[in-house]
TISEPA-347470 format. One record per atom (N, C-alpha, C, CB): x, y, z. Coordinates in steps of 0.02 Angstrom, whole numbers, plus 32768, in hexadecimal, padded with zeros to 4 digits. Glycine has a CB too. Layout:
N
XYZ/...
This chain:
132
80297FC48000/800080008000/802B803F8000/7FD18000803C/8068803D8003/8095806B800D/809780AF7FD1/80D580418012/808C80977F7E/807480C37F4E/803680DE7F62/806E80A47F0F/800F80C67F71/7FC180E77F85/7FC181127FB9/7F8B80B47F9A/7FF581107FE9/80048125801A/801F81728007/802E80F58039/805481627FD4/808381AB7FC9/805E81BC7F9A/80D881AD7FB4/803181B97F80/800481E47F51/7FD582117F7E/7FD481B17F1E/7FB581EE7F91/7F7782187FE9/7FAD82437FF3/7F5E81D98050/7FED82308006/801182628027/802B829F8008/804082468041/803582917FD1/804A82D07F91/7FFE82E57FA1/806382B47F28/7FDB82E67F82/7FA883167F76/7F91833B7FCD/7F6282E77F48/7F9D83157FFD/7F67833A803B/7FB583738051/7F3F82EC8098/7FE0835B8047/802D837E8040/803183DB8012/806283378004/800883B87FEB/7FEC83E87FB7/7FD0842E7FD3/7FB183C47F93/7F97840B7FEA/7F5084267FEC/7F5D8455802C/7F0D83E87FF5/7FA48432805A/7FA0846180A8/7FDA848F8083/7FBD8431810A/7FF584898059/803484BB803A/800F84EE8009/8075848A8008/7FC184F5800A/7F9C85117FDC/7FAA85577FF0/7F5284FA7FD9/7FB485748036/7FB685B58048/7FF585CB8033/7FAA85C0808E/802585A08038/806E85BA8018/806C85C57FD8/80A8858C801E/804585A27F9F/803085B47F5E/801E85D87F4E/801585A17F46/7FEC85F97F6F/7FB6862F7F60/7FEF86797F5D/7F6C86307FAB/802286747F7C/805786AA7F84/807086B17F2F/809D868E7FC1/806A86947EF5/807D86917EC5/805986BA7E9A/8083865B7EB9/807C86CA7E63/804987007E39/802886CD7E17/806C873E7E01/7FE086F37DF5/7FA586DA7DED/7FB286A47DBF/7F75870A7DD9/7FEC86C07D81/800C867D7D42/802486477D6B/805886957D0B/804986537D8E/807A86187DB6/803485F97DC5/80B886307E06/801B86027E02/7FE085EE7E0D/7FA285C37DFC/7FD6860D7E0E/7FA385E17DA8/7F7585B77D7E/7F91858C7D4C/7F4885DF7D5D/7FDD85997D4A/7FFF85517D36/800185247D48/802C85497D32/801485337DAB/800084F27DEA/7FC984DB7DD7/7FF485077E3B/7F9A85117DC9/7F5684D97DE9/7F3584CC7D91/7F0585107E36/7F4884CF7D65/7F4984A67D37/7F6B846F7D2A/7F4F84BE7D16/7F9E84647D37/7FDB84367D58/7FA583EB7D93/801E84827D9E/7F9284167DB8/7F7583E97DF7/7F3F83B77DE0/7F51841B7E32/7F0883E37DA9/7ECB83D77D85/7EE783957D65/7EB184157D4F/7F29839E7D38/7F3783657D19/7F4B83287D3F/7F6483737CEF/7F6683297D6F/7F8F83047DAA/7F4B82DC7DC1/7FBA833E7DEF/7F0A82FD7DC8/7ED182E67DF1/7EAC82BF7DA3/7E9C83347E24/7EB882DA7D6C/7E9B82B77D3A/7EC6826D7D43/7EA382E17CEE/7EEE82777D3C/7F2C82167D2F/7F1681F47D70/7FA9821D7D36/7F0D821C7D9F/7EFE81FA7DE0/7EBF81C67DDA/7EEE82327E19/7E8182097DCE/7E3481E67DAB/7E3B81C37D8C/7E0582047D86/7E6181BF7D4D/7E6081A07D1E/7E7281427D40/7E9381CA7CEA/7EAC813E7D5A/7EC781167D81/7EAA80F97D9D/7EE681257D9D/7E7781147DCA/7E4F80F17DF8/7E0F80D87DC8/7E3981247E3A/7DE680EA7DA5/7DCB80D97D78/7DCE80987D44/7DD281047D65/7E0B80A17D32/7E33806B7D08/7E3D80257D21/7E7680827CFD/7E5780307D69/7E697FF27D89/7E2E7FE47DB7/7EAF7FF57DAE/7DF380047DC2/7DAF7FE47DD5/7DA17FBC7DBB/7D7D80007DD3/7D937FC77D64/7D7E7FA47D4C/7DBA7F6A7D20/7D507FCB7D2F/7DE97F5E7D4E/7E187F367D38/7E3D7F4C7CF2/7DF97EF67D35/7E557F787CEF/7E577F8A7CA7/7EB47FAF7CA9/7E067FCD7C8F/7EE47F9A7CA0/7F207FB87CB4/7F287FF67C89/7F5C7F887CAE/7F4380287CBC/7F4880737CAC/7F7680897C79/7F5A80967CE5/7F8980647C5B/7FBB80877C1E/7FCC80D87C0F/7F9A80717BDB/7FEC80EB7C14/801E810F7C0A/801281467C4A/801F81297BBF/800181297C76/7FEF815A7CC3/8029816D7CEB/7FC0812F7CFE/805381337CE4/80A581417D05/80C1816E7CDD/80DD81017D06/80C381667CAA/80EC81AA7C74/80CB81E87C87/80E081A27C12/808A81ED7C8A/806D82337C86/809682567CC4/801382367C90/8072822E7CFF/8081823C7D44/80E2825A7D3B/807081E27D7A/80FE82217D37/814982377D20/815B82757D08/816182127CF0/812882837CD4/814682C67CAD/812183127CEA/811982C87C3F/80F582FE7CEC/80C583287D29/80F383317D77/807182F07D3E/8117830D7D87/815F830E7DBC/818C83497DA1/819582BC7DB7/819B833F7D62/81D983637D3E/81B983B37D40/81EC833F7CE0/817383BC7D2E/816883EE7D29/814C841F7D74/814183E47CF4/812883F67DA1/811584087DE9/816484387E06/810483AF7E1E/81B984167DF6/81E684407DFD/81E884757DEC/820C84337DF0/81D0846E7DA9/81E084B47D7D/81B484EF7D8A/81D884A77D2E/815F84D27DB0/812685107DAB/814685217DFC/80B884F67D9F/815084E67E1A/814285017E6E/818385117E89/812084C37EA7/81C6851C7E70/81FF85307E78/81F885747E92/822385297E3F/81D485A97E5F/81DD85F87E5D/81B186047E9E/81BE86257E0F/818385EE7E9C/814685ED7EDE/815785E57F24/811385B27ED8/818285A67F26/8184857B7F5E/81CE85877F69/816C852D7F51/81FD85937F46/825285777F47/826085437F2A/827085667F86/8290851F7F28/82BA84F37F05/82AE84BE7F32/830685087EF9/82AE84C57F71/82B884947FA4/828C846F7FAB/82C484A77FDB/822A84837FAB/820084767FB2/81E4846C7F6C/81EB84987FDB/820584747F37/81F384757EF5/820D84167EE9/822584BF7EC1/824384227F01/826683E47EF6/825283B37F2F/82B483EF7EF2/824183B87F62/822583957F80/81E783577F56/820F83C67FAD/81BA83917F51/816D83747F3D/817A836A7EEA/812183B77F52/81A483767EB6/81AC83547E95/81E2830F7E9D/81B0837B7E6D/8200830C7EC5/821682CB7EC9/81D6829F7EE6/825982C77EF7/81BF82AD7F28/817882717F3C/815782677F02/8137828C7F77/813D82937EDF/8111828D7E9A/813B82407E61/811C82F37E67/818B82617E53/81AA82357E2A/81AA82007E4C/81E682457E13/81C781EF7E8C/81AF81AE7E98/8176817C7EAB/81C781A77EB1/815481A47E97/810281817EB3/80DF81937E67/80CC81B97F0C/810281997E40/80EB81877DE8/80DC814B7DCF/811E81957DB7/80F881137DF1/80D980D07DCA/808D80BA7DDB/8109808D7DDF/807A80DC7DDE/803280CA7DDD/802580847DD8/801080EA7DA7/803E806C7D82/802E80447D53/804080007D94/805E804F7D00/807A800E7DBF/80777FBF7DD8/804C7FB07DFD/80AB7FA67DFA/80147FE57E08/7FCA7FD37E35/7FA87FA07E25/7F9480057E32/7FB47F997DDE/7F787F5A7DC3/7F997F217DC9/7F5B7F5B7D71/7FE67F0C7DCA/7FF87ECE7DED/7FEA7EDC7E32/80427EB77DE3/7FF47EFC7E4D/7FCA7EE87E9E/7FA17EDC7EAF/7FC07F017EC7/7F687F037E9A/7F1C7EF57E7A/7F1B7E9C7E6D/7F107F287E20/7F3B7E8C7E4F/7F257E3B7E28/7F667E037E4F/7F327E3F7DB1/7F857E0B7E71/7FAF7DF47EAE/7F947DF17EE9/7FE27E197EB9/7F507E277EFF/7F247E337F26/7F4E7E487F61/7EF77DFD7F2D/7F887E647F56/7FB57E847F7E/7F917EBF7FB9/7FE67EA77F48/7F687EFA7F74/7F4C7F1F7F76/7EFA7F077F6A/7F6C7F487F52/7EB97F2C7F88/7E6F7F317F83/7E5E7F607F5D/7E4F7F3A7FBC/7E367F6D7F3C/7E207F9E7F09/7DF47FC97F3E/7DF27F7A7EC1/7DF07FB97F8B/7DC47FFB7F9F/7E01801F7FBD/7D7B7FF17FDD/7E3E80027FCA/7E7F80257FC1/7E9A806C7F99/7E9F7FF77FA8/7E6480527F55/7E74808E7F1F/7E5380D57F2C/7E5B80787ED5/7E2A80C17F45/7DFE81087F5B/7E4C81467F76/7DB580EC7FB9/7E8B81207F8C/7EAD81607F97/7EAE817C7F6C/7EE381637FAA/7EBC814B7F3A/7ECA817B7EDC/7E9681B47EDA/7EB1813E7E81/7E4981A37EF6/7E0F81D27EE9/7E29820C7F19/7DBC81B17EFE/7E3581F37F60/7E3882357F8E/7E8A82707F75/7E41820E7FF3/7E9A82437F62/7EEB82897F4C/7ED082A57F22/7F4382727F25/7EC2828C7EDE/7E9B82BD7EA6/7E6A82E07EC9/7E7382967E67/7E4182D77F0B/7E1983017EFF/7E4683457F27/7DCD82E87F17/7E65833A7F42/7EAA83627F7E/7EC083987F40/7F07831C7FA0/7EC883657EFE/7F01838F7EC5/7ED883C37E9C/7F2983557E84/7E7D839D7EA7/7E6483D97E7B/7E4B841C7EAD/7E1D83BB7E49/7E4483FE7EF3/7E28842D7F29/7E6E84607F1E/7E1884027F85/7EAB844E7F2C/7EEB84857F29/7ED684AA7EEF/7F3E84657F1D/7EC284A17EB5/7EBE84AB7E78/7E8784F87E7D/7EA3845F7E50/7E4784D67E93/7E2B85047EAC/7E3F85477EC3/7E1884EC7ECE/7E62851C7EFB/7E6E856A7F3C/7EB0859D7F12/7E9E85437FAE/7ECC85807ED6/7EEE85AE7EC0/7EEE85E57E80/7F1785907EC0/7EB485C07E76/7E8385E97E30/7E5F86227E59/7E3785AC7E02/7E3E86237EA2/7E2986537EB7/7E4886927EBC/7E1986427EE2/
């Protein structure tokens, strides 16, 4: 459960770092939380996919490239330190894709996945509070 684990944790990580965001100008801002929107789409998508038994193809890549860029929006906002922080948890909690061997190893429970639901909803709630 340890991926399901650091995903919940990126996003609620997020969502309490939302007041430090909001310090960003309005572009920075709506790059993040266009950025987040997509992060909570692969998430949905993810959880969706592997409900219905269906493996997530190309969800680790997205996520991956979405790491690379979380540095680049939340650097100027946040610093380097905290930029690089939360894109590293992000890069390593990108394989999504090995959810569905756990899933079918029965390692992992599919009411397990619901974290996938609660971070996306963490990534679109941040998303929110920074469009305001």
């Amino acid at each position: 459960m340890g991926l399901l684990k650091d995903i919940w944790d990126i996003g609620h990580d997020l969502l309490g770092l939302s007041g430090d965001l909001k310090k960003g100008k309005q572009e920075q801002k709506d790059r993040l939380a266009d950025l987040f929107i997509n992060i909570a789409n692969v998430l949905t998508d993810t959880y969706d996919k592997l409900m219905q038994d269906i493996y997530p193809s190309g969800n680790c890549v997205q996520l991956d490239i979405f790491s690379q860029e979380l540095f680049d929006k939340m650097k100027p906002v946040t610093g380097e330190d905290k930029a690089k922080a939360f894109a590293a948890k992000l890069a390593s909690s990108h394989k999504v894709e090995l959810l569905f061997s756990q899933l079918s190893n029965g390692e992992i429970e599919k009411k397990e996945l619901l974290q996938l639901q609660e971070a996306a909803g963490c990534f679109k709630a941040t998303a929110a509070i920074l469009k305001v």
